[in-house]
C-alpha positions as CSV (number, residue, x, y, z in Angstrom):
1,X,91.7,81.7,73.7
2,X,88.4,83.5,73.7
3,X,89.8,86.4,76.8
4,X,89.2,89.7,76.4
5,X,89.8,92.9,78.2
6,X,86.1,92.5,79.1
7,X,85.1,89.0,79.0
8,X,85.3,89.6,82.9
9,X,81.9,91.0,82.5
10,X,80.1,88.3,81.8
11,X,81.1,86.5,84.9
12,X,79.8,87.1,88.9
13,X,81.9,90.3,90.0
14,X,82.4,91.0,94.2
15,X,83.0,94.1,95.6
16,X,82.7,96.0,92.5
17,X,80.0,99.1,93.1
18,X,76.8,98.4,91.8
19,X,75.4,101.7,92.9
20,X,77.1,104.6,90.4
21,X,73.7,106.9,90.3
22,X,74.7,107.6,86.2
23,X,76.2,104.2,84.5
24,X,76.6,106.8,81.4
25,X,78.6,109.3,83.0
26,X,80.6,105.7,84.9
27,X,80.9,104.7,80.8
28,X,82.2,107.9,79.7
29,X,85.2,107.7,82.3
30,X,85.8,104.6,81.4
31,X,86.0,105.9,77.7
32,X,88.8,108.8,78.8
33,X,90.4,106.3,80.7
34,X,91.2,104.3,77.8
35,X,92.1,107.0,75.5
36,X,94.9,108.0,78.2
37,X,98.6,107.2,78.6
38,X,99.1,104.1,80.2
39,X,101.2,104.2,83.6
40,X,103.9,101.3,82.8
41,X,105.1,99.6,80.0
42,X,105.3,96.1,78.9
43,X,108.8,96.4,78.9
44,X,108.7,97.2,82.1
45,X,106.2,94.4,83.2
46,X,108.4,92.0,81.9
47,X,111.3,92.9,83.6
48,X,109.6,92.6,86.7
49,X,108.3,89.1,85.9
50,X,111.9,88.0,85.5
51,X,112.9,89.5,88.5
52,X,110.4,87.7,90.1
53,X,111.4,84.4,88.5
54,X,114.7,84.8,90.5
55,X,113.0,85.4,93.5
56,X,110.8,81.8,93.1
57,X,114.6,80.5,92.5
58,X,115.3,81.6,95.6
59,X,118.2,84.0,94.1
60,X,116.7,87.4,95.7
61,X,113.3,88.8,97.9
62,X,110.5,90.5,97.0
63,X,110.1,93.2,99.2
64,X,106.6,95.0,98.7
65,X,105.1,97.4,101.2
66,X,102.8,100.7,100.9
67,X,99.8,102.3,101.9
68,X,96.8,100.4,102.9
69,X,94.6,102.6,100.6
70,X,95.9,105.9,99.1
71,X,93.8,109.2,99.7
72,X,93.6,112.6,98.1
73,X,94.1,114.4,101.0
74,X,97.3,112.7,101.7
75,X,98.7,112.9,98.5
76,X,102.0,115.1,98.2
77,X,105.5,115.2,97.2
78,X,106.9,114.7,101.0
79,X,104.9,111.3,101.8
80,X,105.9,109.5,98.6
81,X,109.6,110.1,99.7
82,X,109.2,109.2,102.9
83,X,107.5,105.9,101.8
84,X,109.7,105.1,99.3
85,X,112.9,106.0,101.7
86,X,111.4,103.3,104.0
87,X,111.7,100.8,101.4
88,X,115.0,102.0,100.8
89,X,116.1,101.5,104.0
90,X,114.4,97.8,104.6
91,X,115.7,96.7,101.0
92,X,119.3,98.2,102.4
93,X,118.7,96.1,105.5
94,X,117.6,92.9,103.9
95,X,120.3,92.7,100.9
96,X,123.5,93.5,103.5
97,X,121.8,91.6,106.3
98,X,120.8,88.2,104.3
99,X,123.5,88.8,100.7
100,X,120.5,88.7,98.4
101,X,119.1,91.1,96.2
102,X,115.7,92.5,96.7
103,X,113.3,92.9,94.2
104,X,111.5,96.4,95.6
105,X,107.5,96.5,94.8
106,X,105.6,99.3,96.0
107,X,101.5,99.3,97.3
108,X,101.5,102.8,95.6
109,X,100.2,104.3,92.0
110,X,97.0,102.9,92.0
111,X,96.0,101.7,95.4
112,X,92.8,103.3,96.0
113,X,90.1,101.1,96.7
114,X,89.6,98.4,99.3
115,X,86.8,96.0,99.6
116,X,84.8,96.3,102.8
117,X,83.4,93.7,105.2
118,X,79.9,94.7,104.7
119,X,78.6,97.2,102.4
120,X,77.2,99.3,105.2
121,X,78.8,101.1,108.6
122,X,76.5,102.6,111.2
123,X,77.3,105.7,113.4
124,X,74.8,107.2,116.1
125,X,72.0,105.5,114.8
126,X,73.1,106.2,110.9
127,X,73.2,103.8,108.6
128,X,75.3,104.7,105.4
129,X,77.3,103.0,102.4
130,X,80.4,102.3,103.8
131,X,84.0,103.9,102.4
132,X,85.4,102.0,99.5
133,X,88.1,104.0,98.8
134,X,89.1,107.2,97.1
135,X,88.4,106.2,93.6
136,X,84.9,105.1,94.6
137,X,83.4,107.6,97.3
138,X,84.3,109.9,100.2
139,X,85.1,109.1,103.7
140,X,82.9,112.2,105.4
141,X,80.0,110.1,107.1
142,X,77.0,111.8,104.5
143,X,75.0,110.8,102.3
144,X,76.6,112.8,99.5
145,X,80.2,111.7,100.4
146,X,79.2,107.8,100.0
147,X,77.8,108.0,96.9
148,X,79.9,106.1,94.1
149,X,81.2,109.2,91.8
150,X,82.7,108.1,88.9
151,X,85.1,111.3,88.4
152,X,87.4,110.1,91.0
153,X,88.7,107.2,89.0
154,X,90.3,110.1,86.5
155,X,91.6,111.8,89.9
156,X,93.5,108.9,90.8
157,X,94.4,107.9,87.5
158,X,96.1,111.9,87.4
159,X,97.1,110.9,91.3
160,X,98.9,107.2,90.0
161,X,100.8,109.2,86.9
162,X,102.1,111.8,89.7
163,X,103.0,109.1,91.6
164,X,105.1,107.0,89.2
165,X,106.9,110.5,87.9
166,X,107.9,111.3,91.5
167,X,109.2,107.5,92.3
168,X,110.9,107.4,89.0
169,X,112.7,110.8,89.8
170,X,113.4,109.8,93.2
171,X,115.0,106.1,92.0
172,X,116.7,106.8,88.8
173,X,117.7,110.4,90.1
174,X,120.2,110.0,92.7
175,X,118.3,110.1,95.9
176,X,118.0,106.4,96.3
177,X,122.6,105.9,95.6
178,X,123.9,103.8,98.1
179,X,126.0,106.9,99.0
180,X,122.3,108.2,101.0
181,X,122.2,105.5,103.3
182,X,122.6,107.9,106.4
183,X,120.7,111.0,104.6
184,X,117.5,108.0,104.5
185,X,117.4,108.0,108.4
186,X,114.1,109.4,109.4
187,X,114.2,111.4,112.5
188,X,112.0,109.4,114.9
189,X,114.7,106.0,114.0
190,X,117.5,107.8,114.9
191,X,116.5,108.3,118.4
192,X,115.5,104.7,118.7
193,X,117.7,101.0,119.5
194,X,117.0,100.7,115.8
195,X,118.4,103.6,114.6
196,X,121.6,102.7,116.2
197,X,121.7,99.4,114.5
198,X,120.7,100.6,110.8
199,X,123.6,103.5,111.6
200,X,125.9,100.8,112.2
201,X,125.2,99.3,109.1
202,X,125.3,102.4,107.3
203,X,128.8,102.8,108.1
204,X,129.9,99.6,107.3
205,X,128.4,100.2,103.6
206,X,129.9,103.6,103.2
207,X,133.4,101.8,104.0
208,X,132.8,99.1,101.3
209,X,131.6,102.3,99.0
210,X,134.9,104.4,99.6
211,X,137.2,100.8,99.2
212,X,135.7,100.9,95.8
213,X,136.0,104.3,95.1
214,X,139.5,104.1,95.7
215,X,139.5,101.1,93.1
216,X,137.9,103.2,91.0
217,X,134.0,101.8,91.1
218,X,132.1,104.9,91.3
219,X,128.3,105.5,90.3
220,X,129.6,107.4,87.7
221,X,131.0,104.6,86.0
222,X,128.4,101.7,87.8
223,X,125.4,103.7,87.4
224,X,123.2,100.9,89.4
225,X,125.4,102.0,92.5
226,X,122.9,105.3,92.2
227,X,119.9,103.9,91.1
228,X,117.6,101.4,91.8
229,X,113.9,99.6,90.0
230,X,111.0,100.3,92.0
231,X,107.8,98.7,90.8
232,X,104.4,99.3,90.7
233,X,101.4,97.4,92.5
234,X,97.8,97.5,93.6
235,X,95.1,94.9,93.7
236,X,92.4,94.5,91.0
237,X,89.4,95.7,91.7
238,X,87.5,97.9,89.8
239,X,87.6,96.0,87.3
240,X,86.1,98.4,84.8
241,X,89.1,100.6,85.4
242,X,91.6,97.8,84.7
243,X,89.6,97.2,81.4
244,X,90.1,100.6,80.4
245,X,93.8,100.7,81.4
246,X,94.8,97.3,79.6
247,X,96.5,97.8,75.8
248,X,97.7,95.6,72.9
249,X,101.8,95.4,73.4
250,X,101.9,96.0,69.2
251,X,105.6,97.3,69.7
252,X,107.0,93.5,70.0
253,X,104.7,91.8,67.8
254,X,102.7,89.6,70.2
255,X,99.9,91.4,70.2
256,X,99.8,90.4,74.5
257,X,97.7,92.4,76.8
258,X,99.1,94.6,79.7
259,X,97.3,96.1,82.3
260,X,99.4,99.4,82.1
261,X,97.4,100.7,85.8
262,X,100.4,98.9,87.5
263,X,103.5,96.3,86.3
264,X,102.1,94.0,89.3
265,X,98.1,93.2,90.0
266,X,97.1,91.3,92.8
267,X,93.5,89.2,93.4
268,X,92.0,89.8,97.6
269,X,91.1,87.4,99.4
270,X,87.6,88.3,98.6
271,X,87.6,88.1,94.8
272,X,89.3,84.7,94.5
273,X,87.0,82.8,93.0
274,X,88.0,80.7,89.8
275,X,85.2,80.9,87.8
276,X,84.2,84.4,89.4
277,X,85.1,88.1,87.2
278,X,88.7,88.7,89.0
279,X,90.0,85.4,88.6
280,X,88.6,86.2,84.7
281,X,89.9,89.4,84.3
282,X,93.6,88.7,85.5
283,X,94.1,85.4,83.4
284,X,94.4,87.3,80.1
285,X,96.7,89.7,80.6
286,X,100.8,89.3,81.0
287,X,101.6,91.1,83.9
288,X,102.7,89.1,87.6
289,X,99.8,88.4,89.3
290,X,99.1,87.9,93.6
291,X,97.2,86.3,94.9
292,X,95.9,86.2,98.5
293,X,95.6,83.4,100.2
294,X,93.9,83.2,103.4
295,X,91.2,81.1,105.6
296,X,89.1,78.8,103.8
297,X,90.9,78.2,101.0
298,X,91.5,74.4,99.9
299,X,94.4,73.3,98.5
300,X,93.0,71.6,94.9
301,X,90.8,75.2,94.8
302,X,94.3,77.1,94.7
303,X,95.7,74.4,92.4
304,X,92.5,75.3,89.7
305,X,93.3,78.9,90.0
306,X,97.0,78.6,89.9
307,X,96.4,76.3,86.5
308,X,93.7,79.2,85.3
309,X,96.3,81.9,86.1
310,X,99.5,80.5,84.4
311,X,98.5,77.1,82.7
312,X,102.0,77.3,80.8
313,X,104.2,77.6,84.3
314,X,105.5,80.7,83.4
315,X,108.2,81.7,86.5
316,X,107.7,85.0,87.7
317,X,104.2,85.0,86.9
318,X,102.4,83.9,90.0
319,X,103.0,85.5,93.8
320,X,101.0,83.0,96.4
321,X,100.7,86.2,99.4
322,X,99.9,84.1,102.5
323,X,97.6,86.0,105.0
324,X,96.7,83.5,107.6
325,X,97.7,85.4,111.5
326,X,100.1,84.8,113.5
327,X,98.4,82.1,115.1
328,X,96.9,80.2,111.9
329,X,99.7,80.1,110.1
330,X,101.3,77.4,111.3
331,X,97.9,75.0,110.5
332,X,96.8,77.0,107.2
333,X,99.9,77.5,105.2
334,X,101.7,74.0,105.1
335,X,98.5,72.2,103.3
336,X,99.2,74.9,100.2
337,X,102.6,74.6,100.2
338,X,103.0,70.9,100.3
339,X,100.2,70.8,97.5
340,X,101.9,73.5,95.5
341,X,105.5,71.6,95.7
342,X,103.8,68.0,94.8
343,X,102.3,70.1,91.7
344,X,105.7,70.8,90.8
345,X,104.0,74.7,90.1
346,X,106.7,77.7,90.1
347,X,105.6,80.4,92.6
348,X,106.9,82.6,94.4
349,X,105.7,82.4,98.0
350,X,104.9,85.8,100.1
351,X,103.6,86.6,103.7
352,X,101.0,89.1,104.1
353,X,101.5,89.6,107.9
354,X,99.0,92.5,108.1
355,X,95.4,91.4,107.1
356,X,95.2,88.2,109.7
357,X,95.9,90.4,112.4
358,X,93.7,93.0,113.0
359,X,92.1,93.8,116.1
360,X,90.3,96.7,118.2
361,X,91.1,98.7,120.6
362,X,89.7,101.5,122.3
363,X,87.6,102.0,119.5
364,X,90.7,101.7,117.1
365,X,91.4,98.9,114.5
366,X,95.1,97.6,115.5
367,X,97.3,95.2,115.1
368,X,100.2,93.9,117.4
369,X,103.9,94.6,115.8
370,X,104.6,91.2,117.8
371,X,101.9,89.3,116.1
372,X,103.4,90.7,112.4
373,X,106.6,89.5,113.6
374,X,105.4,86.2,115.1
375,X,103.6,85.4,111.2
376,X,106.8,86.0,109.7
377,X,108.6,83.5,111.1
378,X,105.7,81.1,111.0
379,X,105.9,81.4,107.2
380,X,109.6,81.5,107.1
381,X,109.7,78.3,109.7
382,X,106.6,76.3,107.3
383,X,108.1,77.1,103.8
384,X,111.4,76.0,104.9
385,X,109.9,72.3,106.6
386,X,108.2,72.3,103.4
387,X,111.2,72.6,101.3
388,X,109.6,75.4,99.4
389,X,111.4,79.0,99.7
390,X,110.4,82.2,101.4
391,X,110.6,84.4,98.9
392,X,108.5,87.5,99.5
393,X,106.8,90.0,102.5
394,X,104.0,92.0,101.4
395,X,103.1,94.8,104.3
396,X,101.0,97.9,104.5
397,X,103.3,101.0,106.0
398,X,103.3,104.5,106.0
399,X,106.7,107.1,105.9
400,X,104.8,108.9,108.6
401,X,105.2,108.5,112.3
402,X,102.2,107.4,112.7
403,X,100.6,105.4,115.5
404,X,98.7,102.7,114.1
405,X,100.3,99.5,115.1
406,X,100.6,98.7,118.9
407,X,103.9,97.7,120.4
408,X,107.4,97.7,118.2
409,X,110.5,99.2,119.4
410,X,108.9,102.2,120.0
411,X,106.5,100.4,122.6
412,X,103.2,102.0,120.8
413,X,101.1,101.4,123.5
414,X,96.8,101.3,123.7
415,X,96.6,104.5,124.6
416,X,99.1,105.8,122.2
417,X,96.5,105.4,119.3
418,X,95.1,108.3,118.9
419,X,98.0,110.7,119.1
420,X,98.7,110.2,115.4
421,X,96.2,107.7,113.8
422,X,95.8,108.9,110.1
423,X,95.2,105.7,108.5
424,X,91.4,105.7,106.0
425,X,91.2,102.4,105.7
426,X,93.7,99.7,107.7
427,X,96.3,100.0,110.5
428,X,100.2,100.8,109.0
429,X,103.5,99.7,110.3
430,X,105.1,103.4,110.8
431,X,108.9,103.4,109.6
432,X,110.7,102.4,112.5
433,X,108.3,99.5,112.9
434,X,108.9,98.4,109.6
435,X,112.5,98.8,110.0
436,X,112.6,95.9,112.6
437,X,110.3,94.0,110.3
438,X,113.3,94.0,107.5
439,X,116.0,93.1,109.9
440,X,113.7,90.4,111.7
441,X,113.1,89.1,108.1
442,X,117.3,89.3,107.5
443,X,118.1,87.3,110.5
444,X,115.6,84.8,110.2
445,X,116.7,84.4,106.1
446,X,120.2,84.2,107.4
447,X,119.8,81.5,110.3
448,X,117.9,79.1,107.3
449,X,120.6,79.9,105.1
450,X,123.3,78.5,108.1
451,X,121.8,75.6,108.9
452,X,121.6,74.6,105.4
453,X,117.9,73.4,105.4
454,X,116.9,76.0,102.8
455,X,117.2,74.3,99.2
456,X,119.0,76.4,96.6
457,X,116.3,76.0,94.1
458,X,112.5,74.5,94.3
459,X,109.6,74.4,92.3
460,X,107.1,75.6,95.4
């Protein structure tokens, strides 16, 4: 095997800035980048890749949700609880609802940049670079802001490792015990339909919790009652970044690369290409790789990549993150799958129910919480026909009440968006919305699991 952490360079590399004014100073970074910590572990990255595995079995769900693109100026202590208590709540949700585990990923840590439509946006007669992301340049419409400025990838490297040390608290602390089910309730669900639903739920749990306290089950004694594994995931980009963050494992003899940026890395719909830098870049190293798949993309194509990616069929290893709309799915997705489950690959198969739906209004970029929904069960409905399993939802959501996403219980309306639209990049599902998402996602799991149509293991 000829890979290395750079052999990605070499190869034709999209949506990677071009444009850094000083390549020396971009080099330099790069240089302290990889002289610093890493974020995860391989230990770590391999636990997630066999959780995974039991999610392609169809033995639990991959639940993995965040922020479209994280930002500076959003970055404190108060918004990474609130995100993480959403996922919380929707992994709560989805394990009683549906009686499977749920393997809990989040889009945080490291998701910064975003590649952009074009590479230019016009305002009033401007014409500028557009906004990449955080780790790139700045999202004030001037010249100076737009400019590529290699010092922010060390700002949200510093950002990712504040991050991780404020999930980890947060999920091996205490906070995220079963016993918190009703302390997780953010205030805007508890006056909704919703709320009521996820309280009545919360009660049932904290009967089951007392029945075992009195049996003498406590978190004290079952320490995973008060803690839980949240992972790590954004999708690689910047690939000179990634280079810098990926290490030897010499602790376990291999001598395997890890990207230690994140335990999970995904590849856009953009970057997709086989013999292109991303495809390159993520081949060589051991962490679970995504991939997005969208539009335009041909079944024996995803077949070469899948065979680039994991030519050993290594479970756990490969996410397939549909991304098709609500009203595409149905016509895009069963081609994949059926060619997937005739390969006899081992994948585990995810809906991205955001990126195919976005829309504008009023000025706004939107998207319908019906139309999320409506792609959910598409998938669900497809994979099942298909005999292939359901295995994963992959969203972009905020702890924040924002207003980003039209309709949901809360009936977001039109003219609702710009009471609270905070968003830098994409439209987020604000925690009430997501909420529905989970238990739309339970009862759908739930009525494939009745009729007994779902197969208890397959190899798509």
């Amino acid at each position: 095997m000829t890979w290395t952490p750079n052999s990605w360079r070499s190869r034709p590399a999209k949506h990677i800035p071009e444009d850094y004014p000083d390549l020396d100073a971009l080099a330099a970074v790069e240089t302290r980048l990889a002289a610093s910590p890493p974020l995860v572990f391989a230990g770590e990255v391999d636990r997630l890749k066999t959780r995974l595995a039991s999610v392609a079995a169809g033995e639990a769900f991959l639940l993995q949700g965040g922020d479209c693109a994280e930002s500076f100026k959003e970055f404190n202590a108060d918004n990474i609880r609130d995100t993480l208590r959403v996922l919380l709540q929707m992994a709560v949700v989805l394990t009683y609802g549906a009686s499977k585990p749920v393997v809990k990923v989040g889009r945080l840590a490291g998701q910064f940049g975003k590649p952009r439509s074009s590479p230019v946006e016009t305002k009033d007669g401007v014409t500028l670079p557009s906004y990449r992301g955080d780790n790139i340049n700045g999202m004030d419409f001037t010249p100076e802001s737009r400019i590529p400025n290699p010092d922010r990838l060390m700002r949200s490297y510093s950002q990712s490792a504040s991050t991780l040390n404020l999930v980890r608290a947060f999920s091996q602390g205490g906070y995220a015990g079963l016993d918190n089910v009703h302390s997780w309730m953010l205030g805007f669900v508890d006056r909704s339909p919703l709320g009521e639903k996820y309280g009545e739920m919360a009660d049932k749990i904290t009967d089951a919790l007392n029945f075992m306290r009195a049996c003498g089950i406590t978190p004290q004694n079952v320490p995973q009652m008060a803690q839980v594994e949240v992972y790590t995931s954004h999708e690689a980009l910047l690939l000179g970044y990634e280079e810098a963050m990926t290490r030897r494992d010499e602790a376990s003899g291999t001598g395997d690369w890890y990207d230690t940026s994140a335990h999970m890395l995904w590849i856009g719909h953009r970057t997709r290409q086989v013999d292109h830098a991303h495809v390159e870049f993520c081949k060589g190293i051991r962490n679970p790789i995504g991939m997005k798949c969208g539009p335009g993309l041909e079944p024996d194509e995803l077949l070469r990549i899948i065979e680039t990616l994991n030519p050993t069929d290594e479970a756990g290893r490969i996410t397939l993150i549909s991304r098709f709309g609500a009203d595409g799915v149905g016509e895009g997705l069963p081609r994949l799958a059926r060619a997937v489950k005739e390969s006899g690959r081992t994948v585990v198969w995810s809906c991205d129910p955001m990126h195919g739906n976005t829309t504008t209004m009023n000025g706004y970029k939107t998207r319908p919480v019906d139309n999320i929904l409506a792609e959910v069960r598409g998938f669900i409905d497809v994979l099942n026909a298909e005999n292939c399993i359901p295995g994963g939802v992959h969203f972009e959501m905020t702890g924040q009440n924002v207003t980003e996403c039209i309709g949901g219980a809360q009936a977001i309306s039109e003219a609702d968006l710009s009471s609270r639209y905070h968003t830098h990049c994409d439209p987020r599902l604000n925690g009430e919305q997501a909420l529905e998402l989970a238990f739309l996602i339970a009862d759908k799991l739930l009525e494939i699991k009745d009729t007994s149509t779902m197969p208890k293991r397959a190899a798509g």
